[in-house]
C-alpha positions as CSV (number, residue, x, y, z in Angstrom):
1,X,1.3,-9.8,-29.6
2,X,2.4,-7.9,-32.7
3,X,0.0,-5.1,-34.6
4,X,-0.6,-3.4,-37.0
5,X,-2.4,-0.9,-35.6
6,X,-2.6,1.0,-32.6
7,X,-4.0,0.4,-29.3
8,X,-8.0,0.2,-29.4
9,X,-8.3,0.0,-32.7
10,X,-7.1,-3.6,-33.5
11,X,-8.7,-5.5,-36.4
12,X,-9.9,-2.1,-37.4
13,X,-10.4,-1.7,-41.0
14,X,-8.3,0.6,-42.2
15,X,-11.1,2.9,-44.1
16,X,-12.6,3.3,-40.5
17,X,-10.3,4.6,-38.7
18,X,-11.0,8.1,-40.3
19,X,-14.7,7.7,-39.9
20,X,-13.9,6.2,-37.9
21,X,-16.3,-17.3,-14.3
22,X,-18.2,-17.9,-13.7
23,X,-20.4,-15.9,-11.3
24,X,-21.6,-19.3,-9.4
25,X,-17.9,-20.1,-8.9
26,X,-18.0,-17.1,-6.1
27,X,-21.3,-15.5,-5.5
28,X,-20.3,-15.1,-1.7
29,X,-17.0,-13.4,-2.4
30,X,-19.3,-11.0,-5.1
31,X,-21.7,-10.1,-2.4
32,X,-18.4,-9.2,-0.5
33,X,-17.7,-6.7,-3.1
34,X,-20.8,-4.5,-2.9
35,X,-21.1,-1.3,-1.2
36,X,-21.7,-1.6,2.3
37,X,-20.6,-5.5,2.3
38,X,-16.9,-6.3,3.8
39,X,2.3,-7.5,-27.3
40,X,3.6,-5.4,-28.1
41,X,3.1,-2.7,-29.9
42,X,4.0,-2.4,-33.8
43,X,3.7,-0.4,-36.5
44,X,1.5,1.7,-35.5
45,X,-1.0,4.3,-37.0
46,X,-0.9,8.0,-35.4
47,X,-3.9,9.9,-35.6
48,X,-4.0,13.4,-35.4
49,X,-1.5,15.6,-37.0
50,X,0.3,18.0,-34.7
51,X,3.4,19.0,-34.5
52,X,5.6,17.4,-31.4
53,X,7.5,20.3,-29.5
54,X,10.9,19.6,-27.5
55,X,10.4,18.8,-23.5
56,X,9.8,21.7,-21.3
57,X,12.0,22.0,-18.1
58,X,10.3,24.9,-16.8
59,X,8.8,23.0,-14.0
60,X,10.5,23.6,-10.9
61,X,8.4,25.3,-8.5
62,X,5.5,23.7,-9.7
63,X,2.3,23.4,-6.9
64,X,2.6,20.1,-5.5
65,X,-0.9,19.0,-3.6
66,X,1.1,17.1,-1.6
67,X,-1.5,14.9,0.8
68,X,-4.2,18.0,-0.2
69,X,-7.5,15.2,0.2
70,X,-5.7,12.5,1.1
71,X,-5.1,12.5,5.2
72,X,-9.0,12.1,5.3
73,X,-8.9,8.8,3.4
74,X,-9.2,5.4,5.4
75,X,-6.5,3.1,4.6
76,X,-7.9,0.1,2.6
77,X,-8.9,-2.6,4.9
78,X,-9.6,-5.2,2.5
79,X,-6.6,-5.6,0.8
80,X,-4.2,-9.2,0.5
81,X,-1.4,-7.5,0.9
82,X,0.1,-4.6,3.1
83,X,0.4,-1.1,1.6
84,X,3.8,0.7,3.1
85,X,4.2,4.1,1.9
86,X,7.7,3.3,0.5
87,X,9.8,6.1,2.7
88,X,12.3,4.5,4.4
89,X,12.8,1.8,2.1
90,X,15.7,0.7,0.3
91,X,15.2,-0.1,-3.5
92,X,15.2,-4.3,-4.0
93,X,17.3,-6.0,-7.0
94,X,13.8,-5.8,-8.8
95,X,14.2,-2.1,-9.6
96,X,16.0,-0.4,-11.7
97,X,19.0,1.3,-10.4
98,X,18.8,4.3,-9.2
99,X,15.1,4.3,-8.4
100,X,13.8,5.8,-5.1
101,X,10.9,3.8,-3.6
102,X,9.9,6.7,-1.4
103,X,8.3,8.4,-4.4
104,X,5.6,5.9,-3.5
105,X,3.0,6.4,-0.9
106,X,2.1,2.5,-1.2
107,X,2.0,0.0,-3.5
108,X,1.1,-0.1,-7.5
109,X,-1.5,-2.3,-9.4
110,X,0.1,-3.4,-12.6
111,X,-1.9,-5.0,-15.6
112,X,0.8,-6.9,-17.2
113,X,-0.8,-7.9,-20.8
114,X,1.4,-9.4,-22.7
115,X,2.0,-11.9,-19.6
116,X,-1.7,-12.3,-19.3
117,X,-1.6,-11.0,-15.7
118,X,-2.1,-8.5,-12.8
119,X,0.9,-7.6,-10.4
120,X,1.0,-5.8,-7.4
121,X,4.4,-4.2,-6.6
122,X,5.6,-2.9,-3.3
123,X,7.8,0.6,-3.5
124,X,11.1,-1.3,-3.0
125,X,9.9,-3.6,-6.2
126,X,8.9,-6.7,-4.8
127,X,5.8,-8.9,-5.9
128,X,3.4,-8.9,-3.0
129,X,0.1,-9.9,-5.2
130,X,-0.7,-11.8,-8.4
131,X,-3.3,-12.6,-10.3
132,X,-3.9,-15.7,-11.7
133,X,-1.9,-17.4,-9.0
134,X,-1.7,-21.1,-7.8
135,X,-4.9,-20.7,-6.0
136,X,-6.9,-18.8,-8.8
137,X,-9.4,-21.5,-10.9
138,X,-9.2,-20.3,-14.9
139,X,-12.6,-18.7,-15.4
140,X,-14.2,-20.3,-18.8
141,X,-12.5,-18.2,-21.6
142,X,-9.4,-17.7,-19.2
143,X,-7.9,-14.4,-18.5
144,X,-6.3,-13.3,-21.2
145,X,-4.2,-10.0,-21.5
146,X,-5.6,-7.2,-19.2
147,X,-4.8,-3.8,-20.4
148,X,-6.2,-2.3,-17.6
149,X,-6.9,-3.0,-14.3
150,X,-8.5,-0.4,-11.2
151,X,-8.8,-1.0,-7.4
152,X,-12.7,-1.1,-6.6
153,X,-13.8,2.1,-4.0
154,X,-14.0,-0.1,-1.2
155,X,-9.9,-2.1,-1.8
156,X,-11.9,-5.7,-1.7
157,X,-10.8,-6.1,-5.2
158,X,-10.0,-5.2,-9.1
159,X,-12.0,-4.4,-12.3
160,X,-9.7,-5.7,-15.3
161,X,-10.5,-4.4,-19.0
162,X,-9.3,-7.5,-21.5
163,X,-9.8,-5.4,-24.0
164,X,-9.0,-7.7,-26.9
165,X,-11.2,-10.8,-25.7
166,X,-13.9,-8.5,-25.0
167,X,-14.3,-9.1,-21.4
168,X,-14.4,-6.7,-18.7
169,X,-13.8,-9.1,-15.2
170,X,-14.5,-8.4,-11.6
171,X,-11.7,-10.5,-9.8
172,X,-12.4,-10.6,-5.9
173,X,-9.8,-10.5,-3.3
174,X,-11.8,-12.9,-0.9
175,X,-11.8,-15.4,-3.2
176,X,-9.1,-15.0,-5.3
177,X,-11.6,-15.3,-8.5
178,X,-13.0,-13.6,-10.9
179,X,-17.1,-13.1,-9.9
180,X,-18.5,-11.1,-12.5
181,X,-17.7,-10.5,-16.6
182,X,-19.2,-8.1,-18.6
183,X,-18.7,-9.5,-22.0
184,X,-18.7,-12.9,-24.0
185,X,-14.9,-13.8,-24.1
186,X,-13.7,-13.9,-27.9
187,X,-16.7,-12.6,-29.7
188,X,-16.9,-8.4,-30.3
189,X,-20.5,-6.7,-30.3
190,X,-22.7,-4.8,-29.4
191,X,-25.5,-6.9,-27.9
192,X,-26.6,-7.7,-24.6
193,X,-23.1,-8.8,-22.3
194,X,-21.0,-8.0,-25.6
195,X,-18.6,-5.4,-25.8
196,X,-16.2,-4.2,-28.8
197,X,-12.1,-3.3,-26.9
198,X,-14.3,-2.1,-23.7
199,X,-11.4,0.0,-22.2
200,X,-10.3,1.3,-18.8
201,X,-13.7,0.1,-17.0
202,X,-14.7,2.5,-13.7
203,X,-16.7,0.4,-10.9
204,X,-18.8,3.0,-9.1
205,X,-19.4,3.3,-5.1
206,X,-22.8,2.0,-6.0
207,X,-21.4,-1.1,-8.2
208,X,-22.4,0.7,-11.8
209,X,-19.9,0.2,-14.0
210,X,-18.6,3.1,-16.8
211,X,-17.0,1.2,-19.5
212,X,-15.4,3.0,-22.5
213,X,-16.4,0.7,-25.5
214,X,-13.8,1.8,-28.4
215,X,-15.2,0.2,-31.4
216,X,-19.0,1.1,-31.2
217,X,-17.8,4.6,-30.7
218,X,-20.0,5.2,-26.8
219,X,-19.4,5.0,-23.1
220,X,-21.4,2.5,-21.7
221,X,-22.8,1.6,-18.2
222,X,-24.2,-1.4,-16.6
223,X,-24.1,-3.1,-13.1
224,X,-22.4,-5.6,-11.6
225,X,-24.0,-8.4,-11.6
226,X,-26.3,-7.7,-14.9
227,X,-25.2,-8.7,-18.2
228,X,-27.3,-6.4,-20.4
229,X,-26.6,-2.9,-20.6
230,X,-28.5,0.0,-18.7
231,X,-27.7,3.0,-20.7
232,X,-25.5,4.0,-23.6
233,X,-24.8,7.3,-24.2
234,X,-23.5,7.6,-28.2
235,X,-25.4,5.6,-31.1
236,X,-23.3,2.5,-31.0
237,X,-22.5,2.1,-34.7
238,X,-19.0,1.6,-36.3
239,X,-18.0,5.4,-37.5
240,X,-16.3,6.9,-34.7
241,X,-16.3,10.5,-35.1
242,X,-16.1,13.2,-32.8
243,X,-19.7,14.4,-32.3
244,X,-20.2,14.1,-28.9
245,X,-23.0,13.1,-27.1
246,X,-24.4,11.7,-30.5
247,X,-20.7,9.5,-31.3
248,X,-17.3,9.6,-30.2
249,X,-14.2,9.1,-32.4
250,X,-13.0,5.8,-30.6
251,X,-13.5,6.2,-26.5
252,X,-10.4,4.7,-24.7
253,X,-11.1,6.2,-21.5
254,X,-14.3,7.5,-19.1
255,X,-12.4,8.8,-15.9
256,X,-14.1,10.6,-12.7
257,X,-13.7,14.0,-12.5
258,X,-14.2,15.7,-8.8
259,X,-17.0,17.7,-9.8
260,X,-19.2,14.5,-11.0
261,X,-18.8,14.8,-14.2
262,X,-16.4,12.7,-16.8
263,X,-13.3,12.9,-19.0
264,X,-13.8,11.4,-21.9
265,X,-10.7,10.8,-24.5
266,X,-11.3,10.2,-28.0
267,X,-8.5,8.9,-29.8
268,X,-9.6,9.7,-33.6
269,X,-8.7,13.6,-34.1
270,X,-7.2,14.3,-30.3
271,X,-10.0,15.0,-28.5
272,X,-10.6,15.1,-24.7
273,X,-14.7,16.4,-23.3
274,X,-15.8,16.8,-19.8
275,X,-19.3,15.3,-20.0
276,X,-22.1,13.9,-17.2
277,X,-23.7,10.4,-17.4
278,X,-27.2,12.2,-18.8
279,X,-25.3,13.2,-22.3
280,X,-24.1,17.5,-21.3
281,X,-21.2,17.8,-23.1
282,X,-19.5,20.7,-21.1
283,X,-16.5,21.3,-23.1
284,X,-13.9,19.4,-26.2
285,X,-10.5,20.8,-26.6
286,X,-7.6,19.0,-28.0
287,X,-4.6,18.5,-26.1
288,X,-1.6,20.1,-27.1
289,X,0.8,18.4,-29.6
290,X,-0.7,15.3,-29.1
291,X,-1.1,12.8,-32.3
292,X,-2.4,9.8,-29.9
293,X,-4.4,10.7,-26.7
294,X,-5.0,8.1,-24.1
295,X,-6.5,7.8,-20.9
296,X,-6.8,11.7,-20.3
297,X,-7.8,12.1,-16.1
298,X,-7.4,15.1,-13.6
299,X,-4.5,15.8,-11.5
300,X,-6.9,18.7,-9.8
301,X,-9.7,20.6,-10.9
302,X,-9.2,22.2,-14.4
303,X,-6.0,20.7,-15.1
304,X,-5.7,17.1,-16.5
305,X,-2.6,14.7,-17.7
306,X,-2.9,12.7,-20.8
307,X,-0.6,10.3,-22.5
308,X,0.4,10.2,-26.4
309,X,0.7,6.4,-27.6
310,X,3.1,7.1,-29.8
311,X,7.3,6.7,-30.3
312,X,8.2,8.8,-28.7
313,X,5.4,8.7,-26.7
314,X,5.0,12.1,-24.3
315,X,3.0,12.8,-21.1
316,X,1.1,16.3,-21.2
317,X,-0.5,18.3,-18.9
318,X,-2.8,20.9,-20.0
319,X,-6.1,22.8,-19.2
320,X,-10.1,22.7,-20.8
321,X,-9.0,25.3,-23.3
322,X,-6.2,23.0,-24.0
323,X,-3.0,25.1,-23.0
324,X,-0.2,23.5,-22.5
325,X,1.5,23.2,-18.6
326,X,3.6,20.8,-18.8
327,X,5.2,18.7,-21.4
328,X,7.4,15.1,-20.7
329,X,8.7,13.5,-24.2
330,X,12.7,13.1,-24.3
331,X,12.8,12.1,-27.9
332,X,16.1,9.6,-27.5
333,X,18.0,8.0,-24.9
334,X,16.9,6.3,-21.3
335,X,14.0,8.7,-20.5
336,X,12.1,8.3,-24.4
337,X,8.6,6.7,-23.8
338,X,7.3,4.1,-26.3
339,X,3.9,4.0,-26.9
340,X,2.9,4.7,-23.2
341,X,-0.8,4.6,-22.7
342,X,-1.4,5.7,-19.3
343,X,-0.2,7.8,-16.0
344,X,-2.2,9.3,-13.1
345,X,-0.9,11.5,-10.3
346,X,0.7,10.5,-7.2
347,X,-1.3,12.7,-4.7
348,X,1.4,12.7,-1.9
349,X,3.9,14.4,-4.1
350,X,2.8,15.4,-7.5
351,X,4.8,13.1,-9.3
352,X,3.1,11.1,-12.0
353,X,2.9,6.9,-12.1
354,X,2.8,5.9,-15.7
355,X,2.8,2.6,-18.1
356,X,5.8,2.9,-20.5
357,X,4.3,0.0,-22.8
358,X,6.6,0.1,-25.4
359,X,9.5,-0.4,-23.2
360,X,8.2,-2.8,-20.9
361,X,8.7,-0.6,-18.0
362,X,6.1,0.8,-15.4
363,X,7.8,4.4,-13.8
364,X,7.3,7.3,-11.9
365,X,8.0,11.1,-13.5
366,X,9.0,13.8,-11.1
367,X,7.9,16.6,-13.2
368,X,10.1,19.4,-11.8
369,X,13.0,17.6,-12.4
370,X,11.6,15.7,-15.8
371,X,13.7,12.8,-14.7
372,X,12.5,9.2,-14.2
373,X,12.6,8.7,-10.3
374,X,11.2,5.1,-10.0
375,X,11.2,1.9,-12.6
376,X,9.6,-1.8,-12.5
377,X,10.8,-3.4,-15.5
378,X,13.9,-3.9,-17.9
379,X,13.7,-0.9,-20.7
380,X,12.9,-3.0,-23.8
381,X,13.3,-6.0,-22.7
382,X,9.8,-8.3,-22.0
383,X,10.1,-11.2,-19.4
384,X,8.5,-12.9,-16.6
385,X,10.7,-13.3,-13.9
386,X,10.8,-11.0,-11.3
387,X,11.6,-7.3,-12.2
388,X,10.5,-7.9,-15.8
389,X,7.1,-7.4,-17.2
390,X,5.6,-7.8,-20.9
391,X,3.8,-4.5,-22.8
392,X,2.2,-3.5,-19.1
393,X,-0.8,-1.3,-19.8
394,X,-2.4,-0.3,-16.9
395,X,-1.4,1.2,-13.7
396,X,-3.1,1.8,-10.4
397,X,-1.9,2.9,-6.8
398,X,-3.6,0.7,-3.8
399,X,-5.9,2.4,-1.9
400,X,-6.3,4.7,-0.3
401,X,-4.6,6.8,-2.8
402,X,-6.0,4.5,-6.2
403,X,-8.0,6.5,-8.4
404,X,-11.5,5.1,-7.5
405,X,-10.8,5.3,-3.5
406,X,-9.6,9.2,-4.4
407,X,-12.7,10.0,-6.0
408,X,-15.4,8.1,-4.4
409,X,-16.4,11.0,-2.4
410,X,-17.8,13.1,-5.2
411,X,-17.8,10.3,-7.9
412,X,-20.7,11.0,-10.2
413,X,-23.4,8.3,-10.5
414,X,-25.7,7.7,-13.2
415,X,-29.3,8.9,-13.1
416,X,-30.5,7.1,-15.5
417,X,-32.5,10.5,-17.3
418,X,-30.9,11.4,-20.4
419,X,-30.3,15.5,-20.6
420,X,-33.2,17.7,-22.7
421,X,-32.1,18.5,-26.2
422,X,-29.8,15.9,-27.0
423,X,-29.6,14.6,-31.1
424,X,-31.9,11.1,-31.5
425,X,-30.0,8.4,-30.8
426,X,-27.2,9.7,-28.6
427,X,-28.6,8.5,-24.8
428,X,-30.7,5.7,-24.5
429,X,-31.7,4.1,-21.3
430,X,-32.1,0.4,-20.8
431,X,-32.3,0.6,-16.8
432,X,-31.5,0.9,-14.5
């Protein structure tokens, strides 16, 4: 669907921006899902300022945690689907050429939005998983274009952001539904169960839920299951500024950091702050040449890969005192990125997965050779069939390498105390 402005901030007013189911249709298959249980893009407004820089090669060498916290992890024994790590496998006709499936340690979670759907991919490219298939019942409202979409900790499932209906949606595995929404489909708020472009929604090992809500400017948290909130840390008005903990200048990501705490991304000014669940801002730096942050998360402690939504788009890698380590943005030809929104790391080889949304492509990045190494989708050209996708916007890996299942062992969880000394207003508790 065509914008005019960028992504997070749709229906915006323009003077702003600078101030800027049914649960009974599955209530086994929820239970099943608790802890211990078994487009387009257009014309779009940059933010920010700073000057883009040309892409750095100096990469080779780099440190590559390859498998570094991974051999403990289970492999996911809930899933639909079988997760081969993709060595050994020849590409299928679904990939680009060239691509080389063994990049991939298993299979990758694609929130296709502009097709109004989730995909799961194997490593040689073909479809093993879809959501809504022939055996999924529409949920009231339907299930209308995902930007994002995460494995739960535990594999029995997906949390899906719909960012513009307002929904965030709990889709079970065992059931093939969708169990839980956060949110009243259609209708922006900031009421009990409403939500204004929630964003890249985190369920918890303990079935909290950590939803960026872009457009009343805080991160908040709630439970699966509830439909009112149960804290909100920010003062949940309409000028999205950076002051954090008191507001944020428009939150499109809340992502688990291995020491508890949380990356927050603010897209208004190119702003990134480590921060706990009581309010403690630890840190804010900007990343580096960046006019559009989004999705900002760790690749390992103290150094942390964000995207720029913009054309070209660029990935980044940088520190807390935001120094630049790395820098992927080709600004023509096959490799240029168009309005990507977000990439995490592959933990087996230090290569990143990311959503090229712009160019209707999901690919991997091997950063010492800054060359695209893997590709699910036709550069530029949206479809449905097979091998094509539509503006995809989220990306995932299946567990045990997703990005929930590689945190859960030191995922922070809310306390539900708000921090001494923080301004009025900017953590309130509801809960839990």
């Amino acid at each position: 669907m065509p914008s005019a402005l960028p992504r997070g901030l749709r229906d915006r007013p323009v003077a702003q921006l600078a101030l800027a189911v049914a649960v009974t249709v599955a209530a086994v298959a929820l239970v099943s899902l608790l802890p211990g249980a078994q487009g387009r893009k257009a014309g779009l407004t940059k933010h920010g300022g700073h000057p883009l820089t040309p892409t750095s090669a100096g990469r080779a060498g780099r440190r590559v945690a390859a498998g570094k916290g991974v051999a403990a992890l289970s492999p996911a024994t809930h899933l639909p689907f079988a997760s081969p790590s993709g060595q050994g496998m020849a590409p299928g006709p679904n990939l680009a050429p060239g691509s080389d499936p063994s990049v991939l340690p298993g299979d990758v979670l694609i929130a296709d939005e502009d097709n109004s759907r989730l995909l799961v991919v194997n490593p040689a490219g073909d479809i093993v998983w879809q959501f809504p298939n022939s055996g999924s019942a529409t949920p009231p409202g339907g299930f209308l274009r995902p930007d994002d979409g995460f494995f739960t900790p535990t594999g029995t499932g997906i949390l899906a952001t719909e960012e513009t209906d307002q929904v965030v949606s709990l889709i079970s595995f065992a059931s093939d539904h969708i169990v839980w929404r956060y949110g009243t489909p259609g209708l922006a708020g900031s009421g009990p169960n409403q939500v204004s472009n929630p964003d890249d929604a985190m369920l918890l090992p303990n079935n909290d839920v950590v939803i960026a809500d872009i457009k009343n400017c805080s991160i908040l948290i709630t439970k699966v299951g509830l439909h009112a909130p149960l804290e909100r840390i920010g003062v949940q008005d309409t000028y999205c500024l950076h002051q954090p903990p008191l507001r944020f200048g428009s939150p499109n990501g809340a992502f688990p950091l291995t020491n508890g705490n949380y990356l927050i991304t603010e897209i208004n000014g190119d702003w990134v702050d480590e921060m706990t669940l009581s309010g403690t801002v630890l840190w804010s730096t900007h990343p580096p040449g960046v006019a559009y942050p989004s999705d900002t998360n760790e690749v390992s402690p103290g150094v942390f890969v964000t995207v720029d939504y913009s054309k070209p788009g660029q990935i980044v890698e940088f520190n807390s005192k935001g120094q630049l380590l790395w820098r992927y943005g080709p600004r023509s030809g096959p490799g240029m990125l168009d309005t990507p929104s977000l990439c995490e790391p592959v933990p087996t080889n230090g290569d990143f997965l990311c959503n090229d949304d712009g160019n209707d492509r999901v690919i991997v990045v091997d950063p010492r050779t800054d060359k695209i190494v893997w590709q699910y989708g036709h550069t530029g050209v949206p479809g449905t069939a097979p091998g094509y996708l539509s503006g995809p916007d989220g990306v995932d890996l299946a567990p045990p390498y997703s990005m929930l299942a590689r945190h859960s062992a030191t995922i922070g969880l809310p306390t539900f105390h708000c921090a001494a000394a923080l301004p009025v207003g900017a953590c309130t508790v509801m809960g839990p």
